[in-house]
C-alpha positions as CSV (number, residue, x, y, z in Angstrom):
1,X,0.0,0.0,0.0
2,X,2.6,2.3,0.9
3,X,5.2,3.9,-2.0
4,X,8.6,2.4,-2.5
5,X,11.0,2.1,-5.3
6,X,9.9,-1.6,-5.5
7,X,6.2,-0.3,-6.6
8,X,7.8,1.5,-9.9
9,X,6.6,-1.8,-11.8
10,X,7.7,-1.2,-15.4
11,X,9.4,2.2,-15.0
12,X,11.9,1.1,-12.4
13,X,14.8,2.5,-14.5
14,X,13.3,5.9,-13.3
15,X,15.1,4.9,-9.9
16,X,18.3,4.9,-11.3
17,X,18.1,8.4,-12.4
18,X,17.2,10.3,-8.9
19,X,19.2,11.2,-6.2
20,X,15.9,11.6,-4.1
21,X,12.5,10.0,-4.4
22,X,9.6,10.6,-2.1
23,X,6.2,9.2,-1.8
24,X,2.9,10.6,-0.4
25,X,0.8,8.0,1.2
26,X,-2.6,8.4,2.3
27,X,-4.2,5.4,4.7
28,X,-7.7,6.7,4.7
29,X,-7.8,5.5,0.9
30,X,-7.3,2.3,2.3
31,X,-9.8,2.6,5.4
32,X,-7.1,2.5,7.8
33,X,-8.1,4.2,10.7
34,X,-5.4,4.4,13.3
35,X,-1.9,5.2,11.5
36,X,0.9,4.5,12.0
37,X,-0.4,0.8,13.4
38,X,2.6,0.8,16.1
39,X,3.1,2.7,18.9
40,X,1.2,5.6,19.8
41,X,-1.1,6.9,16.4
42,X,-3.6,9.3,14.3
43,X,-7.2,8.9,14.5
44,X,-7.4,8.3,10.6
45,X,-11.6,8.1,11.0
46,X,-11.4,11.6,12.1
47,X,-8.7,12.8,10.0
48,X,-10.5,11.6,6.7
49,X,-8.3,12.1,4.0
50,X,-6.8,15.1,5.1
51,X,-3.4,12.8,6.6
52,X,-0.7,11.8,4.8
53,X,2.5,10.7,5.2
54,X,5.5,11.8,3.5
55,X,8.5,9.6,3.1
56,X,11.9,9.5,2.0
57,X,12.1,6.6,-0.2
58,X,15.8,6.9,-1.5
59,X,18.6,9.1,-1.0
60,X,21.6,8.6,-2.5
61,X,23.6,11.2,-0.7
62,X,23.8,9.1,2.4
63,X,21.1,10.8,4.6
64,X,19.0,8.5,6.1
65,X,15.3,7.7,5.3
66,X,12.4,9.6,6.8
67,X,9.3,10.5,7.1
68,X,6.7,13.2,8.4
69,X,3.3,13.5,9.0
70,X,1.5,15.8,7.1
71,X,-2.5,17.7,7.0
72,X,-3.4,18.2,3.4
73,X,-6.1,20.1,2.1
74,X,-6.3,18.8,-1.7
75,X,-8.8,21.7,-2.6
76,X,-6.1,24.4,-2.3
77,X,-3.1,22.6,-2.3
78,X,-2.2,23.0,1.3
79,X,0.6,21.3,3.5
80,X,1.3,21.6,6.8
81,X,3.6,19.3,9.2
82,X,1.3,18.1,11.9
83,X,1.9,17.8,15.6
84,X,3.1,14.3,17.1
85,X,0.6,11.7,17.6
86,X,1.0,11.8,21.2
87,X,0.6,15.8,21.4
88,X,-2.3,15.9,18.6
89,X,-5.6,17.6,20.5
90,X,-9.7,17.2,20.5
91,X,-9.3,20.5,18.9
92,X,-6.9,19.7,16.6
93,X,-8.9,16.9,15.0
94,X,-11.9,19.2,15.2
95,X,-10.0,21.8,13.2
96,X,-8.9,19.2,10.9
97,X,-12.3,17.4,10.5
98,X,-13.6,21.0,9.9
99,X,-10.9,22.2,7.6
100,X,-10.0,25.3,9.6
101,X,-6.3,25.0,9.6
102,X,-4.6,27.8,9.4
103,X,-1.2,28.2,7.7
């Protein structure tokens, strides 16, 4: 489900040719509803599509691979690094669930 170089299928030659590749990954599309599964997580139900996650897939300038959690509002084009799931609030959610987030 998530995005790795392995899930290029026939254009995996396109690998060869970056020195960064990053996916977007969005678990609501697959009715996941707490993510990440380990450890301490989102409330996907009441995120809706509005989470994603994005990764560092390959980097060939030695850094290592990460990743960061993300509210996206498609209709504008919006990103915005969200707090950690441990430190996410009621109101948070509600703002997310409402689409009031603020840059």
């Amino acid at each position: 489900m998530k995005p790795s170089p392995d899930g290029l299928a026939d254009n995996k030659k396109t690998q060869r040719n970056v020195d960064i590749m990053m996916g977007l990954f969005g678990p609501a599309r697959y009715n996941i509803s707490k993510y990440p599964e380990h450890g301490t997580s989102y409330d996907i139900s009441r995120m809706g599509d509005s989470y994603r996650e994005l990764s560092v897939l390959l980097n060939r300038s030695g850094g290592g691979l990460h990743s960061v959690d993300l509210y996206f509002d498609g209709a504008v084009d919006f990103f915005k690094e969200l707090p950690s799931p441990d430190q996410i609030s009621m109101t948070d959610y509600h703002k997310i669930s409402n689409r009031t987030v603020k840059p």
